[in-house]
N, C-alpha and C positions, 0 to 999 in steps of 0.2 A: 568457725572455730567455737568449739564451750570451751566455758571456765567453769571452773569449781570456784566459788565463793570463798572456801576456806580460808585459811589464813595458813599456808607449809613453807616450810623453808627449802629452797632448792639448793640441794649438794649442802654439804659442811660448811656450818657458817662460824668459821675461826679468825679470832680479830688481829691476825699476824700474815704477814704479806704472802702471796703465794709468787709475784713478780720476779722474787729474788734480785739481779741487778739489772736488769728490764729497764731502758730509759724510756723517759714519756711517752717519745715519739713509736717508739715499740708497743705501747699499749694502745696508743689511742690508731692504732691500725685495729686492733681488736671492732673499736666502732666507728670506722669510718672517721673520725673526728677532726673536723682541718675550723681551725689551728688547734693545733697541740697545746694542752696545757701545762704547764709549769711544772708542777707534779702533782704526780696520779700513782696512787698506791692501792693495788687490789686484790682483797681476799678471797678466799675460797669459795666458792658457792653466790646465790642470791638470793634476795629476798620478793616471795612473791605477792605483789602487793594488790591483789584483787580485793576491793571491800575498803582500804583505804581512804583516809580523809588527806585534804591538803587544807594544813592553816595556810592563811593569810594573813600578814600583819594588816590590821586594819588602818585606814588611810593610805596604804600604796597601792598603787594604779600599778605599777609595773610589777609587784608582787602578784597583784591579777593577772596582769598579761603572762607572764611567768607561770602560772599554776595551770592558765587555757593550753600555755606549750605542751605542759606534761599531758593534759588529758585530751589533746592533741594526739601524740604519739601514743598512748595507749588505746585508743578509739583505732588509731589505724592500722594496729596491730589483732584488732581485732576484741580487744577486752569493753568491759562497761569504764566508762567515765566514772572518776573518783568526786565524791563528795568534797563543795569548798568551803570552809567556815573563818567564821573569825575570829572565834574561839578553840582554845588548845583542846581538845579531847582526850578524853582520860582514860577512855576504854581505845584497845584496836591499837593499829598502825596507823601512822601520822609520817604525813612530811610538812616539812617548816619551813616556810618559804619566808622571807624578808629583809629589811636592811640590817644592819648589828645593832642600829640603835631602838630599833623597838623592845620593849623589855620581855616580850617572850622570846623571841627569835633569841636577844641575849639572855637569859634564863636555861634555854635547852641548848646553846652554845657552852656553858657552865659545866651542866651538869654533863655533857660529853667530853669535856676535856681541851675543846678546840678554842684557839683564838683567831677572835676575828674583828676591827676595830676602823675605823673611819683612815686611819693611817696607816691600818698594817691590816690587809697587804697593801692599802692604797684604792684613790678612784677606780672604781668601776674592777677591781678585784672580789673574789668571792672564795668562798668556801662550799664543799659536797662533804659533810661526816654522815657515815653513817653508825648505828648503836641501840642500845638503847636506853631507854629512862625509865625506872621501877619494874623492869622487867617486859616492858612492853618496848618493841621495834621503832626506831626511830630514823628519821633522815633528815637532815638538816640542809636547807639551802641558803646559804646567809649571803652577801653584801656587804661590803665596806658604804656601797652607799646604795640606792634605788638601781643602777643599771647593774649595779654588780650582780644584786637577787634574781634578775633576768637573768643574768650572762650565766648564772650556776643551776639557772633551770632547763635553757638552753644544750648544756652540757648536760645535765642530767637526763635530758631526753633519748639523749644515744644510747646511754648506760641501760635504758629500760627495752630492753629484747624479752623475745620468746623461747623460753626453756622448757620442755617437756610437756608444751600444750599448753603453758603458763606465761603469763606477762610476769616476769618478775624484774624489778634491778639489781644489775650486778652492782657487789657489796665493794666497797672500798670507800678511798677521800680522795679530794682533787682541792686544789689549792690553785691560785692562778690569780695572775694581773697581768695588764697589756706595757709594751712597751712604751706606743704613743698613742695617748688619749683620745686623737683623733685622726682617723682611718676612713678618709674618701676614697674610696673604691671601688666604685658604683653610678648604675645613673636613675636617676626617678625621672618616672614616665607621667611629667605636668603637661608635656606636649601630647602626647597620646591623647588622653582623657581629655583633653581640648578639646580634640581634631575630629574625636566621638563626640562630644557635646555638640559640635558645632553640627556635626552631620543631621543632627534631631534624630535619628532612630535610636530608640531607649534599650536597643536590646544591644547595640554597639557600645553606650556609652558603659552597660555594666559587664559586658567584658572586659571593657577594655579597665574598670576600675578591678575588676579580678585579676585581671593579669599583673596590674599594677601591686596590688596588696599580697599578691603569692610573690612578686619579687620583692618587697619588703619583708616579707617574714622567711623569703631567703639569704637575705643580708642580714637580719636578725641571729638565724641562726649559726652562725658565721660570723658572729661582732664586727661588722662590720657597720658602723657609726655615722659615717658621713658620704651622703652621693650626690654627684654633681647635677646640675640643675642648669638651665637655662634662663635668666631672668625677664626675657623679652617672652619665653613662653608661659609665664603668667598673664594668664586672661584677664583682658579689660572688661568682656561682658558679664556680668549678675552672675546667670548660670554656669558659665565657665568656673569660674572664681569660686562658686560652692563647691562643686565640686573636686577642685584643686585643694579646698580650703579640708574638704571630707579626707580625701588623702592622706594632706599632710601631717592630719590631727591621727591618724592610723597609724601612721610613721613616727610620729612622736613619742606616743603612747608607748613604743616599740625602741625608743631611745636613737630615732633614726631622724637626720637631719636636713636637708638641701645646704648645698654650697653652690654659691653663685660670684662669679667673678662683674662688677659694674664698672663701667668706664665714663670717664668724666666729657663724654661727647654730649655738648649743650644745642646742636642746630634746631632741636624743635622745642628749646625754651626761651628762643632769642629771637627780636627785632630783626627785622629786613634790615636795619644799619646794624644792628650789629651784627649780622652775618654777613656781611659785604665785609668788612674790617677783621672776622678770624679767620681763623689759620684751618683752612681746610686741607689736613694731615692725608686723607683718603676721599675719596667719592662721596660725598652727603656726611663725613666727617668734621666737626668744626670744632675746633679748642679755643676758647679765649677765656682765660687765667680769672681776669679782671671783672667779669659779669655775676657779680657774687650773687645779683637775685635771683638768675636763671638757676644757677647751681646748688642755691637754695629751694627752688620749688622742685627740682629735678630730685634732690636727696629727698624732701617730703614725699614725692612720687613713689621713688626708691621703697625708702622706709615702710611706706603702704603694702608694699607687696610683697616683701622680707616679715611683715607681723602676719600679713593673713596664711604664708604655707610656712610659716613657726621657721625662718633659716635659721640655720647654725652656722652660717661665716658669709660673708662677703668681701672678696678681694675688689677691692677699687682702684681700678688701672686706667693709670694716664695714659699719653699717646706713645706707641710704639715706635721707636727709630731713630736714628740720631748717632746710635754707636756710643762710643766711648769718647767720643771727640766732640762729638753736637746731642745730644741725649737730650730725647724728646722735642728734637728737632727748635733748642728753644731761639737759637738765630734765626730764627723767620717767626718770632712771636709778633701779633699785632702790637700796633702804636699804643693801643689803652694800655696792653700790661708792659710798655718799656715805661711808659709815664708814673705808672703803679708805683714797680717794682723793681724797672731800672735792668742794670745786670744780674740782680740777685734773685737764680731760678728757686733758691734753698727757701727766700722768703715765700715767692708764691707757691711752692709743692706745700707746704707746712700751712698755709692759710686756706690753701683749696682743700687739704686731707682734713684739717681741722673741722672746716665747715662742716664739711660730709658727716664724718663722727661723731659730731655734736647731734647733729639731726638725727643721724640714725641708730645712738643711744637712747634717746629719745623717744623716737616712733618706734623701734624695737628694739628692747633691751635684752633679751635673749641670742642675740645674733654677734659671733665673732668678728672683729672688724681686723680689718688687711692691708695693708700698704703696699704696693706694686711701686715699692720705690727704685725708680730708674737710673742707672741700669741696674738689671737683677741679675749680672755674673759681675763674680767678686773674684774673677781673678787679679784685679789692679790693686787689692788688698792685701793681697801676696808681698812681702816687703822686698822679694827681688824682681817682681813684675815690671823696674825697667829692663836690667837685664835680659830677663827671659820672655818677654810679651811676644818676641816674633815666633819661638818654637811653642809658645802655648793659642798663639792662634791657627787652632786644627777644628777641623770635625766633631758637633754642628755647630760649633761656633764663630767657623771662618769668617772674616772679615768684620765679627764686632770692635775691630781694633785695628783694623787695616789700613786706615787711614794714619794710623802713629807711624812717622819715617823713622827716628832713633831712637838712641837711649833719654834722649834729652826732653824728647816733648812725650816720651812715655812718664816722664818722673813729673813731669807738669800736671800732665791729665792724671795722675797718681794721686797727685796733692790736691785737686780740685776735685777731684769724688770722694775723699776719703773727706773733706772737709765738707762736701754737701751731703753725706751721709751722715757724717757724725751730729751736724745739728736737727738735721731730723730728728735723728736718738734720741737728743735731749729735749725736743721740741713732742715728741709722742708721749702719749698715757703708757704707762708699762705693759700693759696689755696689750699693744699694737701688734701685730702679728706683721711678719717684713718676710717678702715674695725674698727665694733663693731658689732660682732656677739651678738643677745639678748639676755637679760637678765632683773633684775627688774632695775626699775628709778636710784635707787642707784647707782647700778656697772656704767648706763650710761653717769649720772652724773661723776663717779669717772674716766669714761674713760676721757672725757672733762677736768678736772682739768690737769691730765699726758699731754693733749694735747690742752692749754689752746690757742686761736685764730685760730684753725683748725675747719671748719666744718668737720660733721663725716657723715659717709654710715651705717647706719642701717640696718643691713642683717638679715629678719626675715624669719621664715621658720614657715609658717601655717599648714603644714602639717608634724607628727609626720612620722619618716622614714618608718615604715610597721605598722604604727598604726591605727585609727580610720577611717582617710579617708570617714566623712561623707555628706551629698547631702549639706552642708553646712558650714560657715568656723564665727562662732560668732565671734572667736578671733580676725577679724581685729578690733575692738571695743578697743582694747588696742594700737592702732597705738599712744592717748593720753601720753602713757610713755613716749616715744619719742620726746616728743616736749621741744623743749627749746625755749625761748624768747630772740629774736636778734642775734640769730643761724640760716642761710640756709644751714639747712641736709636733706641728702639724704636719700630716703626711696626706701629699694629692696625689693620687696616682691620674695623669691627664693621659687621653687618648681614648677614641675608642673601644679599642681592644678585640674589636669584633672581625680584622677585615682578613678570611682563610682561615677562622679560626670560631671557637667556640671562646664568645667575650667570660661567661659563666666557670668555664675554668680557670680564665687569668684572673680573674678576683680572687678565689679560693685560693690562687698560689700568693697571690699577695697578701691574705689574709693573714695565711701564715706565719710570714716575715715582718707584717706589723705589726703583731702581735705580739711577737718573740721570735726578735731580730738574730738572739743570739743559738740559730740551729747548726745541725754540726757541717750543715754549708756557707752557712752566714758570712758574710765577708764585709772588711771596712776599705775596701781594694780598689773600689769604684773609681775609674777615671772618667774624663769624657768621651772617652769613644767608646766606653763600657754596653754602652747601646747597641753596638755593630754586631751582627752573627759573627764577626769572627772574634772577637775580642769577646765579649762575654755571653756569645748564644747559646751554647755547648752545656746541654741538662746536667748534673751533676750524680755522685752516684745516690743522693741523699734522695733527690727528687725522684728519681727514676726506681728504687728501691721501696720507696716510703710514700712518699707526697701525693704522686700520680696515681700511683694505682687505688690510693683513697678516693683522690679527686673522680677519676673514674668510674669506682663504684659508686658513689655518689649521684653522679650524673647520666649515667648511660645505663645501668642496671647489666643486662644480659650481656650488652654489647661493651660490658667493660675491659675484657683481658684487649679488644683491636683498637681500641680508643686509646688506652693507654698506651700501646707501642708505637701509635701513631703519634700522641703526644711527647713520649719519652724519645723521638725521632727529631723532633721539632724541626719535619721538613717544612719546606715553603713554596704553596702553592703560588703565591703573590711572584717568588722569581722564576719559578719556571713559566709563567705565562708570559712576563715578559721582563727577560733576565737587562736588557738594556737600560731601562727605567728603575729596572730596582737597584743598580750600583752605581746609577748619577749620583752627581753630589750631593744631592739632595736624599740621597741612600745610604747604600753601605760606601760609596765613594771608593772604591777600587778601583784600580786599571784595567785589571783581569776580569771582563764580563761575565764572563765561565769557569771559574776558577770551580766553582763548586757546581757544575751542572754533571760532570758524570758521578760523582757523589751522591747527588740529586737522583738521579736516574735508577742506581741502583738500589736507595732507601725506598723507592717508587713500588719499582721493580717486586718488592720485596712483601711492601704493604699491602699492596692491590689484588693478592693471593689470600693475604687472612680477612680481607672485608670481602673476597669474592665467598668464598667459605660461608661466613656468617650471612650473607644474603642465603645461601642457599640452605643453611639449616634452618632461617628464620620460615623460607619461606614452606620448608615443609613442615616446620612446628617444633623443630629441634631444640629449639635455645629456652632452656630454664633462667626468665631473669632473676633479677634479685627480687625485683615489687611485681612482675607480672610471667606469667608460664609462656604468655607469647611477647617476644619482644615488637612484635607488631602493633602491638597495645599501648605501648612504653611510650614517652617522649623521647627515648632515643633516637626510635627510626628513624625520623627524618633526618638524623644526624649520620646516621648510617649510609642513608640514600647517597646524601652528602658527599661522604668521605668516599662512600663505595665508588662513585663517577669522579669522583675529583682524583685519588689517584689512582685509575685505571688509564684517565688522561693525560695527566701528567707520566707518567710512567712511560705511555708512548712520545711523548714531547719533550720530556728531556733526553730519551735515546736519539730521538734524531738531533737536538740542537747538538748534544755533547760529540756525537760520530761527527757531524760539521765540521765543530770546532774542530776534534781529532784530523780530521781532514788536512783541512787549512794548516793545521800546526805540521804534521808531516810534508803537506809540499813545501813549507819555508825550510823544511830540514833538509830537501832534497830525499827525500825519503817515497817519490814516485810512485812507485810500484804498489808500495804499504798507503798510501792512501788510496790510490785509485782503486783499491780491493777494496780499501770497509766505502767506500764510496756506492760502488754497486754492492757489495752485502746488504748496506742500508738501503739503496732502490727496492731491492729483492724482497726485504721486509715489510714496505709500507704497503702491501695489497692485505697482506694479514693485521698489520694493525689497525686499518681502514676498517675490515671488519670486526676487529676488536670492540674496536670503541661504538660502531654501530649495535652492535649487541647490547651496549650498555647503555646506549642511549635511551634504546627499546627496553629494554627492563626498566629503567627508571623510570618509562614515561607511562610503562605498565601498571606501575603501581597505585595506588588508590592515594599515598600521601604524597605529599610536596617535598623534595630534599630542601633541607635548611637554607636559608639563604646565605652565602658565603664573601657577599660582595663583589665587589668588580673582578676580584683574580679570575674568581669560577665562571663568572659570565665571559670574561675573554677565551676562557679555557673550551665552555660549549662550543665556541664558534670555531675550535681547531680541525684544523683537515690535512693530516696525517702527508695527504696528495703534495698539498702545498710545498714538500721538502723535495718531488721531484724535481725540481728545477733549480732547488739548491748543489744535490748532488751529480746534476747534468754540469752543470756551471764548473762544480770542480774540473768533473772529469776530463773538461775541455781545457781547462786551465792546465792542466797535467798535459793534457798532450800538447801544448804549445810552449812545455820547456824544453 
């Protein structure tokens, strides 16, 4: 591509909206842009900015990082990289990157009319004006504070497309701030870049720092703030640890954090007596309350490797279990802490979290500190939870309270958490951050009152333990629940997010929702069974209209119209491989194993036709992507590969399991005849689906790339043999003639 140097205006450039009543979310489909900003007003035309300078306020590091995004995207658009200073230039076109409080940045914020202020909009809020000053073009990317001037450079990178053979920016303002300040939803790859160090070849360990840093400057671009971390995968050795340490400072720089959950397990800071004398909770698990020096070198340890990769939170979690009856199992506490502490578990939780936080303000004072105060469901905070404790013990919660026989020793165990809660409260720094595993508005509300001036950590878990796991995740549309006004809490989204699915688009839809909870799906509705496919799996029309098909193009390029139907499907490869496992209790907890397998079958059915297609355009050159002419080229493909084999297999796998079922359900009907027919229909067909899926195997294994890996669903799914259901539908038809 050339450029012309000039300096021309593309299309009419009138400072009056051309959107008309256009809401955000309708604009920012214009550029891909997930999350939506708050408001986005855009005029006529753009401006094209080849030959441009970008200020910098001087002394911000994230005004840098910020101004490399923009010439970022104009480099890969094809344009020359803009000139970066730290002084205003008086000739040309300029954009102005920085926080409000620099005196330029506020200076050409002045003279265009915009406000923008450490309070208004708020943390990590920003401003896009664009105008100009003395007749010369301007752009303004301002901050309320340092990540804000990021977050508006970010955004302004979308905006800069190619018009007419020209990089220009479309003209308009964007205005915007997050809901919740801080947005895990992610994970950083410390254990990778380990697993490379450790291997010694130097050409592993800088991929693997490559791959790591392009997924931070994809959570970047995406404000996406805080990713989960591993704490034991911080390396002990020298070289590990640099290079953990290079990361994190990459991350930083990028206003991106680690979150790491620590638990107060002492077995390898403790005496042979006194690990004979604790309480081993689990397997090489040992709690004993009363070892305050173990628990002190252990936080020193901690605190070490929270300063060297810069975290931004640590949840520190006592022991698991106990329920609501024994919590944290403190009736089998050793003899040193009944001598301590006696019955009083509220003194030792408060003198072990104390310790901890003392040290690890200490040794890193950049790092949010967490309480995993036990138990973390609040539904006993409910003022009618004796009443109702037997119908609110459902799904996943079953049995945290199963032990309580009536009303009487619920109103017991009531008053004995609510009063070991309460003094935490008043025993914690204000700043203490308090685990709330979810639940509906109510219980999160009623955690809040127990713990009135603490922000809390939202621990949600989108994905049900061995359940649904579909190419989609609606649920974050309920991040809404969550919000409280003039509360900054923390939102974790826990789980992998990876397993039959692409982990990369469940962040983007979370992104969304943490960002600006209040979308026109947004909901404050969230129960706890809100998790299940059937109660809250069901894409909405917002996502499937809007959301997706950004997330889409986004991510897959050419192969974006079959990704997104796939995703706006949110079938599930996890149930059709093995639909028994995925509605144990431990799942979606149904009765009906198949309730949704001819459903299943026909979304299959349906899918495996538009990725058969796109294999076959791809492979003779057909497909125009978005970033590449062949999608072969693309990081989609192997996503493609993917999807294309997974449901082609599925597709024959849930026909036969659902004809089964049908089966089965007609001879209880007495309905003979009518099953013994689809019984051999379905024989008759498994010689052609047998070859179906051979075919696919062999194209797949044709190809030169790898399909993504999709975890255990899809590797049980390769090992399917179509054959295997002859003997299912033998079985009936014997069954039938012995009525």
């Amino acid at each position: 591509m050339t450029l012309t140097r000039s300096m021309v205006l593309i299309g009419a450039m009138a400072m009056t909206s051309t959107a008309g009543a256009q809401e955000p979310w309708e604009l920012a489909e214009r550029w891909d842009l997930v999350p939506t900003p708050r408001q986005i007003s855009l005029v006529s035309g753009g401006l094209e900015i080849v030959g441009w300078r970008i200020f910098v306020a001087p002394g911000s590091a994230m005004a840098e990082v910020g101004a490399g995004e923009i010439n970022d995207r104009v480099a890969a658009l094809g344009g020359e990289e803009l000139a970066v200073v730290n002084e205003l230039p008086v000739e040309g076109g300029k954009i102005v990157v920085g926080p409000c409080v620099d005196p330029t940045v506020a200076a050409v914020a002045r003279e265009l009319g915009a406000t923008i202020a450490p309070d208004d909009p708020g943390p990590q809020g920003y401003l896009i004006e664009f105008g100009d000053v003395e007749g010369r073009p301007i752009i303004l990317c301002a901050g309320s504070d340092e990540l804000g001037a990021l977050y508006a450079c970010v955004t302004l990178r979308h905006m800069i497309q190619v018009r007419e053979n020209t990089v220009v920016a479309l003209a308009g303002s964007v205005r915007d701030w997050p809901d919740f300040l801080w947005r895990c939803n992610g994970r950083l790859g410390l254990r990778e870049v380990a697993q490379a160090v450790n291997s010694g070849d130097a050409g592993q360990v800088e991929a693997a720092m490559e791959r790591a840093k392009q997924q931070i400057d994809f959570y970047l671009r995406h404000k996406i703030n805080h990713v989960f971390g591993r704490l034991w995968a911080v390396g002990a050795d020298d070289e590990v640890r640099a290079a953990q340490a290079e990361l994190a400072e990459y991350a930083a720089a990028r206003g991106i954090h680690p979150r790491f959950v620590g638990n107060t397990q002492i077995g390898d800071y403790l005496s042979e007596e006194q690990r004979e004398q604790a309480l081993q909770a689990r397997q090489n698990r040992f709690y004993l309350w009363s070892a305050l020096d173990a628990h002190r070198q252990k936080a020193r340890d901690m605190a070490e490797d929270l300063a060297l990769v810069d975290a931004g939170m640590l949840a520190l979690h006592p022991i698991d279990g106990g329920a609501y009856t024994d919590p944290e199992a403190w009736s089998r506490r050793p003899e040193p802490d009944r001598e301590r502490y006696g019955d009083d578990r509220a003194a030792a939780s408060i003198e072990q979290f104390k310790l901890y936080f003392d040290i690890l303000r200490e040794g890193s004072p950049g790092t949010l500190l967490e309480a995993v105060s036990y138990p973390y469901h609040y539904q006993f905070a409910l003022p009618d939870f004796p009443e109702r404790f037997q119908e609110m013990n459902v799904s996943p919660y079953r049995n945290w309270w199963g032990a309580i026989e009536d009303e009487e020793q619920a109103r017991q165990v009531q008053e004995q958490l609510i009063s070991y809660h309460s003094r935490l409260a008043k025993a914690f720094e204000d700043d203490v951050f308090i685990t709330f595993r979810e639940a509906g508005r109510d219980v999160f509300l009623a955690c809040g009152r127990v713990y009135p001036g603490h922000p809390i950590c939202i621990w949600t878990y989108p994905e049900t333990y061995g359940g649904w796991h579909g190419t989609f995740f609606p649920q974050a549309r309920y991040a809404k629940s969550f919000l409280r006004e003039d509360h900054d809490d923390y939102f974790f989204v826990a789980g992998g997010l990876g397993r039959g699915r692409d982990h990369r688009a469940q962040y983007l839809a979370h992104a969304e929702y943490l960002w600006g909870a209040d979308r026109p799906d947004g909901s404050e509705e969230f129960t706890v069974s809100s998790r299940l496919y059937e109660v809250g799996g069901q894409v909405t029309d917002y996502q499937r209209d809007s959301l997706i098909p950004r997330i889409a193009r986004l991510l897959y390029g050419g192969a974006a119209p079959e990704m997104a139907e796939l995703m706006a499907a949110n079938v599930s490869l996890n149930y059709v491989a093995d639909p028994e496992a995925t509605t144990s209790a431990r799942g979606e907890d149904t009765d009906d194993t198949y309730r949704w397998m001819a459903d299943q079958a026909g979304q299959f059915e349906r899918l495996h036709p538009l990725f058969e297609d796109l294999m076959g355009r791809a492979e003779a050159g057909e497909v125009a992507g978005v970033r590449a002419a062949d999608i072969r080229d693309e990081e989609a493909w192997p996503w493609v590969l993917a999807f294309y084999e997974g449901t082609g297999i599925c597709a024959a796998k849930a026909r036969l399991e659902s004809d089964a079922h049908r089966c089965r359900e007609l001879l209880a009907e007495d309905h003979i005849d009518d099953g013994v027919a689809l019984a051999r229909q379905a024989l008759e067909a498994i010689p052609e689906l047998s070859a179906t899926l051979a075919a696919i195997r062999d194209r797949v294994e044709a190809c030169e790339a790898e399909p993504v890996s999709l975890g255990g669903a899809l590797t049980r799914l390769r090992e399917f043999d179509p054959t295997s259901f002859e003997e299912v539908f033998d079985e009936i038809i014997e069954q039938a003639g012995n009525r």
